[in-house]
C-alpha positions in Angstrom: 111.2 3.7 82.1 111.4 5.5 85.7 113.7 8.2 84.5 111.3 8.6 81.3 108.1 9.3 83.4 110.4 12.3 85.6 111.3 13.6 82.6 108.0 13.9 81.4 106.7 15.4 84.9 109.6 17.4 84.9 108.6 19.0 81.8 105.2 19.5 82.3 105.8 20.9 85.7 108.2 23.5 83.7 105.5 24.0 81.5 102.6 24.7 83.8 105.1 27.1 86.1 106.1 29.1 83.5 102.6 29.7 82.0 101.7 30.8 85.3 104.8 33.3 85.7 103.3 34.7 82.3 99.6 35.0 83.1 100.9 36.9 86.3 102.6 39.3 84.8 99.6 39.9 82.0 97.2 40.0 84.6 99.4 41.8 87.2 98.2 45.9 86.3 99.5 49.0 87.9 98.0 50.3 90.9 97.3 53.3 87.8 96.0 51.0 85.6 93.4 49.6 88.3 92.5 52.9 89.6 91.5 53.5 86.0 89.7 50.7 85.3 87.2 51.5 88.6 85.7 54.0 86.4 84.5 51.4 83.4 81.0 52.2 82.8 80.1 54.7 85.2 78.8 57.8 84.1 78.3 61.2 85.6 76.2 64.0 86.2 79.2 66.9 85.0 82.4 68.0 84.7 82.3 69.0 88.8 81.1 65.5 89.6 83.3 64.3 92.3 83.5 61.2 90.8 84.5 62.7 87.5 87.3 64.6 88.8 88.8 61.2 90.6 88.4 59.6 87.2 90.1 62.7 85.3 93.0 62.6 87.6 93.2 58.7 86.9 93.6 59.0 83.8 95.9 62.1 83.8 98.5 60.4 85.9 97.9 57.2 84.0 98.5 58.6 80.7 101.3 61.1 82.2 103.3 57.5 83.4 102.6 55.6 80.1 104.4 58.9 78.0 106.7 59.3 79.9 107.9 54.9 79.9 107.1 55.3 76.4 108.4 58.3 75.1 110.7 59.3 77.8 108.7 62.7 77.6 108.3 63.5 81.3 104.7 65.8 81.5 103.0 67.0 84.3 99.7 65.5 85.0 98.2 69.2 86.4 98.8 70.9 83.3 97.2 69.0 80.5 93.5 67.6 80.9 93.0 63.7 80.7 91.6 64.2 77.2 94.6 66.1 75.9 96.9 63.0 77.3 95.1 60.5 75.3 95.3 63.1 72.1 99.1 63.9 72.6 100.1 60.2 73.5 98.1 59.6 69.8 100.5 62.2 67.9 103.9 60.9 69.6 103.3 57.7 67.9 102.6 59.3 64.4 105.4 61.7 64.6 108.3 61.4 62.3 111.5 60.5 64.6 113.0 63.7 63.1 110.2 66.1 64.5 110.8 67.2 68.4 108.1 66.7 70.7 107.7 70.1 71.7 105.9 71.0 68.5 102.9 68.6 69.4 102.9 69.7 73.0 102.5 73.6 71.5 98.8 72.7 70.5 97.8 72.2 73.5 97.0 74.8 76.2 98.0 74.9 79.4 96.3 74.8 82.5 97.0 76.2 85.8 
């Protein structure tokens, strides 16, 4: 009876720890991802709002990190705008596996 009641705590212990190493690692974001996510909801007055720039380069190095884990596509985060990251991430996963990357990244110009 004794050994049947540590069992049970034993397993539910295991249980409750390992949901716990799970919900950490969901909840646990990227120092990328969190400086992203400061931006939800704000708005702003232009394209030379300061904040706007902090929130463009956010989500230029965010996207820029996320090709390159995905794709193995390293980019540079001063070249493209945050917008054209977000489109350019959208065409690597319809490409065919046959078609290089380098045709996508042709549409898009390049900034100094």
């Amino acid at each position: 009876m004794f050994v049947r009641k540590i069992i049970w705590f034993l397993s539910i212990l295991i249980i409750v720890l390992w949901s716990c190493v799970i919900a950490s690692s969901v909840y646990a974001g990227s120092s990328l991802k969190s400086r992203l996510l400061n931006h939800v909801g704000k708005s702003y007055t232009g394209v030379q709002d300061p904040s706007y720039l902090d929130y463009d380069l956010a989500l230029r190095e965010y996207r820029v990190d996320r090709i390159h884990k995905r794709f193995g596509i390293a980019l540079d985060s001063k070249i493209y705008s945050g917008f054209d990251l977000l489109e350019i991430e959208a065409l690597f996963k319809c490409k065919k596996p046959e078609e290089p990357f380098d045709i996508f990244l042709k549409m898009f110009p390049k900034r100094p």
